[in-house]
C-alpha positions in Angstrom: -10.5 180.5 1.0 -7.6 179.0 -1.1 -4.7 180.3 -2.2 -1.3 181.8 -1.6 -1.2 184.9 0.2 0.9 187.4 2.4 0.6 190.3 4.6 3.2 193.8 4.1 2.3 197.1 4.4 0.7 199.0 1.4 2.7 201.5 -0.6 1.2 205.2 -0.2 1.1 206.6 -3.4 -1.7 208.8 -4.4 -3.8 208.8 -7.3 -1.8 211.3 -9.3 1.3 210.0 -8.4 3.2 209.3 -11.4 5.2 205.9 -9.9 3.9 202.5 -11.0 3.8 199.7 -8.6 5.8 196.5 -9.2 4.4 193.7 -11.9 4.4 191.4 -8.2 1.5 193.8 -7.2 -1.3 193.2 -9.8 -3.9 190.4 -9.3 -5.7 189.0 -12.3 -9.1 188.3 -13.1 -11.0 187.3 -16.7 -14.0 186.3 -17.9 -12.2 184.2 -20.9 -12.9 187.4 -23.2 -11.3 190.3 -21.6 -8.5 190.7 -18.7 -8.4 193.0 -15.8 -5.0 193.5 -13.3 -6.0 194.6 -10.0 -3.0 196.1 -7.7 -2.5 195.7 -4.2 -3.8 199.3 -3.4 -7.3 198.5 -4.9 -6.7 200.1 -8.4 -7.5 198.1 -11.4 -4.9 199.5 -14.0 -5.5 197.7 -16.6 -8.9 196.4 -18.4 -9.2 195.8 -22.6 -12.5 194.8 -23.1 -15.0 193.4 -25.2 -11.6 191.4 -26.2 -8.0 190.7 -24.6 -6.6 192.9 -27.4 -9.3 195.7 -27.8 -7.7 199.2 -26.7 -7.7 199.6 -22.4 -10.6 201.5 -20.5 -8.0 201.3 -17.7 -4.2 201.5 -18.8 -2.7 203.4 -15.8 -0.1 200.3 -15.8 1.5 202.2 -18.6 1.0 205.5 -17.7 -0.6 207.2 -14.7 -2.9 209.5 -17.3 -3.9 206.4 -19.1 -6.9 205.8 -16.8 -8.0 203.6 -13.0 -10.5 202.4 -10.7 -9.5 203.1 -6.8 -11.7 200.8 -4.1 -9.7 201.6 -0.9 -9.6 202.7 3.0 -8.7 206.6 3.0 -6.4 205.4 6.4 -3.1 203.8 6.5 -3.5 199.9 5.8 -2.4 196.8 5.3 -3.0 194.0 2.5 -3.9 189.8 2.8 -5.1 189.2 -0.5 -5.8 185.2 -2.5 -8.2 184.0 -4.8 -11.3 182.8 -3.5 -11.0 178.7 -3.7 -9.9 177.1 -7.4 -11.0 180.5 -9.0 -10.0 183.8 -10.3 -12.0 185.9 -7.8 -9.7 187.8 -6.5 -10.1 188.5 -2.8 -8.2 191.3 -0.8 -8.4 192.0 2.6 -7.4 195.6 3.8 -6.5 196.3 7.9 -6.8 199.5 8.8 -6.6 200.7 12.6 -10.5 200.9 12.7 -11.5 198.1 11.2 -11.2 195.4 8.2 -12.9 195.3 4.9 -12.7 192.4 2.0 -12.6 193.5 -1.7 -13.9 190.8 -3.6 -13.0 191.3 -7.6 -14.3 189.6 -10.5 -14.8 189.9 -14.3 -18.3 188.5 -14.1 -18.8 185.4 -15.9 -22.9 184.5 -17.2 -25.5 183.2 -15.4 -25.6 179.3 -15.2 -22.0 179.1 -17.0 -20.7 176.1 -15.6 -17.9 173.7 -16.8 -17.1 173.4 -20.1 -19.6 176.6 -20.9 -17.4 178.6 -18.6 -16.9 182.2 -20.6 -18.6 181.4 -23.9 -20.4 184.0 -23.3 -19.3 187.6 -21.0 -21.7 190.5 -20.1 -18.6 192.3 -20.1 -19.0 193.2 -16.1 -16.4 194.0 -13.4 -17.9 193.1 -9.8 -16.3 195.0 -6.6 -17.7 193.8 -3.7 -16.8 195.5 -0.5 -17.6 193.8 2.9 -17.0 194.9 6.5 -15.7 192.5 8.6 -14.4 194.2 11.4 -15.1 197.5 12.9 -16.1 200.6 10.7 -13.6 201.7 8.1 -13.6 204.6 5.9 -13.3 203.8 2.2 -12.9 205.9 -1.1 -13.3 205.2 -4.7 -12.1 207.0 -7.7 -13.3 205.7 -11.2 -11.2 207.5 -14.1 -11.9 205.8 -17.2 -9.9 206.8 -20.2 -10.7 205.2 -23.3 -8.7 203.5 -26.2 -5.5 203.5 -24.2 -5.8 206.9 -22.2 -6.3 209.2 -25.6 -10.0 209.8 -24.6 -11.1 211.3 -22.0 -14.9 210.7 -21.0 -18.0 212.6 -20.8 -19.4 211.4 -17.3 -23.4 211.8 -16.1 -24.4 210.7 -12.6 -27.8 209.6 -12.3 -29.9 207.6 -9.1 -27.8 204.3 -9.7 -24.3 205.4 -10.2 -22.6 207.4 -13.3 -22.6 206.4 -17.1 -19.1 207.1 -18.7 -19.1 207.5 -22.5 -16.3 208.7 -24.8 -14.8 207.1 -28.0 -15.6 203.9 -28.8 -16.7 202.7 -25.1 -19.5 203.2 -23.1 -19.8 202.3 -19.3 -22.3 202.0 -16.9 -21.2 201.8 -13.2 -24.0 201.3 -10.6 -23.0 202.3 -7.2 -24.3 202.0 -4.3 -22.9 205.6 -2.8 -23.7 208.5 -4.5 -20.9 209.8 -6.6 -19.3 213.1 -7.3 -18.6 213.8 -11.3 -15.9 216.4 -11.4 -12.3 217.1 -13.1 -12.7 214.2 -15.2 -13.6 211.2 -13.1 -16.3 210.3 -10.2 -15.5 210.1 -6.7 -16.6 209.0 -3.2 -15.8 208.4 0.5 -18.2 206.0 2.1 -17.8 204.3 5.2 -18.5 200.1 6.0 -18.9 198.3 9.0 -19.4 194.8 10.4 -21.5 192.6 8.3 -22.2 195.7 5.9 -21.9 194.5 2.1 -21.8 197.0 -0.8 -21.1 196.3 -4.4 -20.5 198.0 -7.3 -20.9 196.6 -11.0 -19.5 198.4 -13.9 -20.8 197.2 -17.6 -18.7 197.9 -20.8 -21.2 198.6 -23.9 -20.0 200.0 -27.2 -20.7 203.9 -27.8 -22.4 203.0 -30.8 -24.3 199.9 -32.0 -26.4 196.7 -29.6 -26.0 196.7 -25.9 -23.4 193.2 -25.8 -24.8 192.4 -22.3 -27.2 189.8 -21.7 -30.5 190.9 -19.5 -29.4 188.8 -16.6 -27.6 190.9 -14.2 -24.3 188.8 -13.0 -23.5 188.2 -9.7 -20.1 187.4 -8.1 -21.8 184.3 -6.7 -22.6 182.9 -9.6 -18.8 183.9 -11.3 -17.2 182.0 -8.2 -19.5 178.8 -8.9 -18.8 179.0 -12.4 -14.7 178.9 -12.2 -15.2 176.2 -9.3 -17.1 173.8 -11.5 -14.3 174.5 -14.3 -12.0 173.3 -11.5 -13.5 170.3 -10.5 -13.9 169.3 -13.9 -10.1 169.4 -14.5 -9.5 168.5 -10.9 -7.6 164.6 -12.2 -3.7 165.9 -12.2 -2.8 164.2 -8.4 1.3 164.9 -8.9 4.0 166.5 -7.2 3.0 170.4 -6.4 -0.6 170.3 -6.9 -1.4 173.1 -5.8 0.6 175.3 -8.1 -0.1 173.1 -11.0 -4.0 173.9 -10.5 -3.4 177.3 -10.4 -1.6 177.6 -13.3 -4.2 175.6 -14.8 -6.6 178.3 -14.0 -4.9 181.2 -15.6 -4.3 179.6 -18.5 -7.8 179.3 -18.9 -8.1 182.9 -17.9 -5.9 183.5 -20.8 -8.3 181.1 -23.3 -10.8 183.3 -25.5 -13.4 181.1 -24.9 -15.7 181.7 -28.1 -12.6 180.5 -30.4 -10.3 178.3 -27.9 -6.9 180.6 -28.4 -4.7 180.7 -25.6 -2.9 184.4 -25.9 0.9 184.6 -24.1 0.3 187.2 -21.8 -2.7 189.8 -20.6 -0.6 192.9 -21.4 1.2 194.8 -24.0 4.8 196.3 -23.1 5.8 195.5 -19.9 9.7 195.6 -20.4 11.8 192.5 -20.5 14.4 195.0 -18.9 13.5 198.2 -17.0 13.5 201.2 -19.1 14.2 199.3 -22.3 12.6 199.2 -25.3 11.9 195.0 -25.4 8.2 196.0 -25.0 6.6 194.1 -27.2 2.6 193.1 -27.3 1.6 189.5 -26.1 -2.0 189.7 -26.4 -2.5 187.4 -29.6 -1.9 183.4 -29.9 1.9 182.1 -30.9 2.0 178.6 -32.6 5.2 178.4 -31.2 3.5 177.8 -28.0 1.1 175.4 -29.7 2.7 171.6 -28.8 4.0 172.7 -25.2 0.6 174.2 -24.0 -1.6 171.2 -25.3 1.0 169.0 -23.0 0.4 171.2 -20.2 -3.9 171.3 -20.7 -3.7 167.3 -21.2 -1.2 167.4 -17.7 -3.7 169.7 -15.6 -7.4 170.0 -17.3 -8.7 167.4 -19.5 -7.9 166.3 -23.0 -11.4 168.6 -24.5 -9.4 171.4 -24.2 -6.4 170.9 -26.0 -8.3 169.6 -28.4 -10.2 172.7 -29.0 -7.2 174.9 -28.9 -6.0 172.5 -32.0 -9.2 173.2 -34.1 -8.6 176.8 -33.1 -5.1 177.0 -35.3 -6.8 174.5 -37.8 -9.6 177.3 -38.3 -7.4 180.6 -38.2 -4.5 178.6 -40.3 -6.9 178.1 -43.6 -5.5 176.5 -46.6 -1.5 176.7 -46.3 -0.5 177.2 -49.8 3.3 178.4 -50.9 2.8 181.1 -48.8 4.6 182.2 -45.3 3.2 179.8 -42.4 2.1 182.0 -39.7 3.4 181.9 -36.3 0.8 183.9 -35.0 -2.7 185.1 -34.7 -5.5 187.3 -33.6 -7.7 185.3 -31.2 -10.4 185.2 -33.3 -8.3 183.9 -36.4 -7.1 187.2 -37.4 -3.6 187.3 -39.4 -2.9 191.2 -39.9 -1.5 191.7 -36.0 0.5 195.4 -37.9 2.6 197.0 -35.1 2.3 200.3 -34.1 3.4 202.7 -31.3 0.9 204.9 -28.7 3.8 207.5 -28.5 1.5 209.1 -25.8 2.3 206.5 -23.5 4.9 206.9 -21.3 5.3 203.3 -20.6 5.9 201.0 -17.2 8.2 203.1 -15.1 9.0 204.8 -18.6 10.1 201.7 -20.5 9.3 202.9 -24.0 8.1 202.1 -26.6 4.7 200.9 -26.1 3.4 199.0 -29.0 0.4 197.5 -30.2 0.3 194.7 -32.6 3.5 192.8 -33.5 5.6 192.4 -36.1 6.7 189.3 -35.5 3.5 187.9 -37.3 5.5 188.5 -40.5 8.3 186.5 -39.4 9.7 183.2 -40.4 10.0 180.6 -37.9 10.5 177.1 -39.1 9.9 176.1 -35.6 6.2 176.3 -35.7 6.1 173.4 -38.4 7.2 171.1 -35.5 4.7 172.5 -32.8 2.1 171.8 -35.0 2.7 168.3 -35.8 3.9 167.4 -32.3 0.2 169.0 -30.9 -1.5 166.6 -33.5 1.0 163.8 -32.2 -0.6 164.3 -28.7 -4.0 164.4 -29.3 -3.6 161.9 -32.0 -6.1 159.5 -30.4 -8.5 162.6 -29.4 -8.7 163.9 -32.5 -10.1 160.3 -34.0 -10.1 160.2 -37.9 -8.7 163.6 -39.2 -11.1 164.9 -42.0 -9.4 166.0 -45.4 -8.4 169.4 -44.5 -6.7 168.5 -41.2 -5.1 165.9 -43.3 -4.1 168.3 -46.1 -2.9 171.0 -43.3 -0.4 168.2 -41.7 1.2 166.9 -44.9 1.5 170.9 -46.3 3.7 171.5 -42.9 5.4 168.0 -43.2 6.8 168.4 -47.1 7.4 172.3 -45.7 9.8 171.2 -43.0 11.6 168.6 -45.3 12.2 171.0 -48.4 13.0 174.3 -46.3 14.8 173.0 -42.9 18.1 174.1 -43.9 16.9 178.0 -44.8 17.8 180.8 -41.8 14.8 181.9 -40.1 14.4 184.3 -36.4 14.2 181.9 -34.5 11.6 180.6 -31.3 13.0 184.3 -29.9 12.1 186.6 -32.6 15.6 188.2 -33.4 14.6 191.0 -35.2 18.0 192.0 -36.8 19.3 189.1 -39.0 18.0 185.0 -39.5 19.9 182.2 -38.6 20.5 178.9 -38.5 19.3 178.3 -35.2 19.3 174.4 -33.6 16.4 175.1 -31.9 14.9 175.6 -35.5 16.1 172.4 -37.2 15.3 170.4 -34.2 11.7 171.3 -34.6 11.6 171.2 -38.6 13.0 167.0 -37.3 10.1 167.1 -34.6 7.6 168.1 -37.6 9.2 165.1 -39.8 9.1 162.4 -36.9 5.2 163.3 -36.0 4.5 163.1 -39.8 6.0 160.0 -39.9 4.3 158.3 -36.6 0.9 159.5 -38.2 1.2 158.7 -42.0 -1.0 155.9 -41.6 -3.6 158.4 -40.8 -2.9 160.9 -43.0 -4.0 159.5 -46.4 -2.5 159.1 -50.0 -0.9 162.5 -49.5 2.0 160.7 -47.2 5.4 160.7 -48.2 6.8 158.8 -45.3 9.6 157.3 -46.7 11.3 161.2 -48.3 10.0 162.8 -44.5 12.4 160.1 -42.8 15.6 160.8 -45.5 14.6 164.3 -44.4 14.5 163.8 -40.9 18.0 162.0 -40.8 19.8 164.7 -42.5 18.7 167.1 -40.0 19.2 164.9 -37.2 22.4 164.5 -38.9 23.1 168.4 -39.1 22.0 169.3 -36.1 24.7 166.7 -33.8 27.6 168.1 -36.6 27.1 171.6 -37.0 25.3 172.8 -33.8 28.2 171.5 -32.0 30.9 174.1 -30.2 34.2 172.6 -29.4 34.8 176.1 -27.7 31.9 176.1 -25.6 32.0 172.0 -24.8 28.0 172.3 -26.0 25.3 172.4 -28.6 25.4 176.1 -29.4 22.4 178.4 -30.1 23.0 178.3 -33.6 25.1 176.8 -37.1 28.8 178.2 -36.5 28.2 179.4 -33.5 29.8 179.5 -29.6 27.0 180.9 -27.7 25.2 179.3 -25.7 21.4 179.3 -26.2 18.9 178.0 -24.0 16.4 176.9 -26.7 18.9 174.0 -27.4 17.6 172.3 -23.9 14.1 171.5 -25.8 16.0 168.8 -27.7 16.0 166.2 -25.2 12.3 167.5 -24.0 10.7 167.3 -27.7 12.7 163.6 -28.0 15.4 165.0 -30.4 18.5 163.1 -28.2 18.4 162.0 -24.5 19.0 163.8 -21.6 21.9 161.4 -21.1 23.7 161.7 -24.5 27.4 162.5 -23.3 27.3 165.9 -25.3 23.7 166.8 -24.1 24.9 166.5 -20.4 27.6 168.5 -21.4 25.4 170.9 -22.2 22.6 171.0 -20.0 26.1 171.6 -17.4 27.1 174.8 -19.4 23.9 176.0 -19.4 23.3 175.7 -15.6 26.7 177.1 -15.2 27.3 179.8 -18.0 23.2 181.2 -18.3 22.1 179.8 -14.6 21.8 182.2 -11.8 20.2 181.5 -8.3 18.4 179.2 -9.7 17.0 180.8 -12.8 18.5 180.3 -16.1 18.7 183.2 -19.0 18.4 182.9 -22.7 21.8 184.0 -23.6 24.6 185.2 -22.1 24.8 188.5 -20.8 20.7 188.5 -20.9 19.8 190.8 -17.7 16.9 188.8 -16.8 16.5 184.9 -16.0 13.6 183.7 -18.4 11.0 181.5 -16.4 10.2 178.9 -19.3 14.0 178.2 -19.7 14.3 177.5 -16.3 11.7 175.3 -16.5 13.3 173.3 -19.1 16.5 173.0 -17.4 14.5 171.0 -14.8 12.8 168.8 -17.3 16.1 168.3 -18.3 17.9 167.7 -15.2 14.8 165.0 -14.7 15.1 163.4 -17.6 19.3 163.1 -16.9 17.9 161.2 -13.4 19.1 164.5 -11.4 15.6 164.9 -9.5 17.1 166.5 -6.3 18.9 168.9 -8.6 16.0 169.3 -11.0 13.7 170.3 -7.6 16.2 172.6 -6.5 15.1 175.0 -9.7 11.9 174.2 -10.0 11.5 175.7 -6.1 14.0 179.3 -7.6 11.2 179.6 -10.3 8.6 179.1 -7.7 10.0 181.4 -5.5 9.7 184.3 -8.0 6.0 183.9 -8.4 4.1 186.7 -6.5 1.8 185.9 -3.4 -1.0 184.9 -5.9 1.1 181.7 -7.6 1.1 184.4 -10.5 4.2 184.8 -12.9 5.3 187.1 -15.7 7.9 186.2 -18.7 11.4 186.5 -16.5 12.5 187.7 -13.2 15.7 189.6 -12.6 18.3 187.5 -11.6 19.3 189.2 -8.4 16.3 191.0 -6.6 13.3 188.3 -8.3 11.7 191.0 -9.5 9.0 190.2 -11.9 9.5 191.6 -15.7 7.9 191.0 -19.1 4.3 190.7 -20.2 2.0 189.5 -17.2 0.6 187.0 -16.2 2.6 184.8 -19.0 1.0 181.9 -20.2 4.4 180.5 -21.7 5.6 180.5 -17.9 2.8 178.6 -16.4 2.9 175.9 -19.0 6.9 175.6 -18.1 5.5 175.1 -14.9 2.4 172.2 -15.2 5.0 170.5 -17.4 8.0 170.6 -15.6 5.9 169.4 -12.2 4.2 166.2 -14.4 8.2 165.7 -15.9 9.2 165.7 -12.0 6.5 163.4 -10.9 6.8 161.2 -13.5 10.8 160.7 -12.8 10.0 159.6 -9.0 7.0 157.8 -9.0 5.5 154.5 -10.8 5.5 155.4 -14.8 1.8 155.6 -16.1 0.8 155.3 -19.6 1.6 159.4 -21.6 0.1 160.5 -24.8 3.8 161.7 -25.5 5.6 158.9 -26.3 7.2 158.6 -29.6 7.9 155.3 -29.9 5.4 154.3 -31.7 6.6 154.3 -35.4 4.5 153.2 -39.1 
């Protein structure tokens, strides 16, 4: 067994108990379609299936009506939990006074899916396996489905291979090896495991109505394990500084990847609060451009460059023909651009942090920094992506002449202010990003080129951005035009190649941002921002590496480390002063932070090797 893990005693909470474990609790497993969170106590509160964004079977994780699935000793115990090897089978070991007993949980991937294959296809299967390993240990289960997020309740039927649960939209087949008792609205069971004794239950999601979606090979946890260890080994090359973190990270990004399109969503959840009991609950289930550039850096640093690549086609597909039209930040993972926000007012929320909504608004938003994450992720994998065909090439110059003729309009901003636009740095710095890419691949890009207006363009926002970003007040490069506050988007400018790290007013402030936004080691958005956001702390130590500051820059990268929970897993922020996990979960903005900041530290203490993210190269 690999993997981080840690023994404490189990919280006793019964199943109707209306308190929610901490976001540190949950494990997570996928199958690259769907995502399940697993707590500490055995429960998996959370499962959307067929998709990542299709409504939960399992949504106790925002309220305790909302629907579980209990594996656990009836006694008193204590949890050691990890993921088996470079996987995301998650393994959890209870101790009891009797005895010991292994959980091993997966969201079984297909038969013979190996490598690149891995999750192109799902039968749609959770696999619990329970094994005695010491002594005899009385376990219980409770299985309470309630469909499209906790509204339906299901009809259940028991028959000689476990209990069929069918309501709504959903339809699911758990065969159990213990007979189970159907009453009061879910199906339960004591049972009791010793030494060497294996049990294992499978639970299959169909649709209510239509084709079974499974395939007619039963999965088995053995060959889900082999599956996400070839995946591993295949993107087993990064050999830098915290390798072992890196890889992990590696492997829940790709737990976040919808395999059948390539899209990378932020986040497994929907509404988990940026600040307890407050209404920053926002759904993170759907792919951000603005993530685009960064997260192709971070699959090129820790898998291989195939799956960046496809991530690219993926926005290429969903984008279509750009036209005078809005660009779109975001989008379904299967392409989708209507992502309409709404509220389940029947949800009490995590640990009542209301609203809860599905869908989000922000897809109508503008955000001129997407044009630069585009044309910095076709920078990268400009030598991957080999001739670019006409639409590719069409795509690149509409986002080009988009960033040169609209630069200097407000927009929300990389944090989705939903009150007034801006003029936000962080904006025009990747409208110059978009320009500077364009102009590096113009050779490429056909007649359509206008190199020569895209570098006038570039200039004046380069221009701009040094003259009107700066705040005498605040001795830095404020978040916005006219402003004083301090911003922590501003510390992507040296990152994306905008001005060095060692530019006299950059130090200055990358300094007021450690000192003004930094606390024990994690640094917040904005001042007065509760919570210390994970990706922002990460840039600081890009930063700090890039300024030469190693020591310093290792210093935060261990804080951020530090906050991750015993499984290497990491949500949006932490609270600054107890480390306590917040925001959607596990985050895939976070984990890229992470892959990138450990490649920027190894890079600034060991011999330089040739980086597809040089942009020196110029037509």
């Amino acid at each position: 067994m690999a993997g981080a893990s840690e023994s404490r005693p189990a919280r006793d909470w019964d199943w109707a108990s209306t308190s929610q474990p901490p976001i540190s609790d949950y494990g997570f497993v996928s199958d690259c379609h769907s995502a399940a969170l697993i707590d500490r106590g055995g429960s998996v509160d959370w499962w959307c299936v067929p998709r990542f964004d299709s409504p939960s079977v399992f949504g106790r994780l925002l309220d305790p009506a909302a629907g579980h699935w209990v594996i656990r000793p009836v006694d008193e115990f204590q949890v050691e939990r990890m993921y088996a090897g470079d996987t995301l089978v998650l393994r959890t070991i209870f101790r009891t006074a009797h005895g010991e007993v292994a959980v091993s949980d997966a969201a079984a991937l297909e038969s013979g899916a190996r490598g690149h294959d891995l999750g192109l296809r799902s039968p749609h299967t959770l696999i619990r396996r329970v094994e005695g390993r010491r002594g005899s240990v009385e376990m219980e289960t409770e299985f309470a489905p309630r469909m499209e997020y906790g509204r339906t309740e299901p009809h259940f039927r028991a028959d000689a291979s476990g209990v069929v649960a069918r309501g709504g939209t959903a339809r699911l087949l758990l065969r159990s090896p213990v007979a189970l008792q159907c009453e009061d609205g879910a199906a339960r069971a004591r049972f009791v495991v010793t030494a060497g004794e294996t049990m294992e239950f499978h639970l299959r999601y169909e649709p209510s109505f239509g084709e079974d979606t499974g395939g007619s090979v039963e999965p088995t946890l053995s060959d889900t394990q082999a599956a996400w260890q070839s995946w591993a080994d295949l993107h087993g090359e990064y050999d830098g500084l915290f390798r072992e973190q890196v890889r992990r990270s590696s492997l829940v990004l790709q737990g976040l990847t919808y395999q059948p399109s390539g899209a990378i969503i932020a986040a497994a959840t929907t509404s988990l609060p940026e600040q307890m009991g407050g209404d920053l609950n926002f759904d993170y289930r759907y792919a951000w451009l603005r993530d685009l550039s960064l997260t192709i850096r971070s699959l090129w640093i820790a898998a291989c460059p195939d799956e960046p690549a496809r991530l690219f086609d993926w926005f290429t597909n969903a984008a279509g023909r750009i036209g005078p039209e809005l660009v779109q930040i975001m989008y379904g993972v299967g392409g989708e651009r209507d992502l309409a926000e709404h509220t389940l007012e029947h949800l009490s929320g995590y640990h009542d942090s209301r609203p809860v909504r599905v869908g989000n608004a922000a897809w109508t938003q503008v955000q001129l920094d997407v044009l630069g994450e585009v044309l910095d992720a076709a920078h990268v994998l400009r030598d991957q992506l080999g001739d670019l065909d006409e639409t590719v090439k069409e795509l690149l110059i509409v986002l080009a002449n988009r960033a040169a003729e609209r630069w200097m309009e407000p927009d929300a901003g990389m944090w989705e202010a939903r009150d007034e636009r801006r003029q936000y740095a962080s904006s025009k710095a990747m409208c110059w990003v978009a320009l500077d890419r364009a102009i590096i691949l113009a050779a490429r890009l056909g007649a359509g080129a206008d190199a020569d207006r895209w570098a006038i363009a570039r200039n004046e926002i380069h221009a701009a951005v040094l003259a009107q970003a700066w705040s005498s007040k605040a001795g830095a490069y404020a978040g916005a035009f006219g402003s004083d506050d301090l911003d922590a988007s501003v510390l992507l400018l040296p990152i994306v190649g905008f001005v060095p790290a060692t530019d006299e007013r950059m130090r200055a402030t990358i300094e007021a941002i450690a000192r003004e936004l930094g606390d024990g080691g994690l640094v917040r958005r904005w001042p007065n921002d509760p919570s210390g956001f994970l990706i922002c702390t990460f840039w600081l130590v890009e930063c700090l590496a890039l300024a030469g500051e190693v020591e310093r820059a290792e210093r935060h990268f261990r804080a951020a480390l530090g906050v991750a929970n015993d499984l290497g897993l990491m949500s949006e922020e932490a609270d600054v002063g107890s480390g306590e996990l917040l925001g959607n979960f596990p985050q895939a903005f976070s984990h890229v932070g992470l892959i990138n900041a450990a490649w920027r530290l190894t890079e600034a203490t060991q011999p330089p090797t040739p980086s597809p993210f040089s942009t020196k190269e110029r037509s």
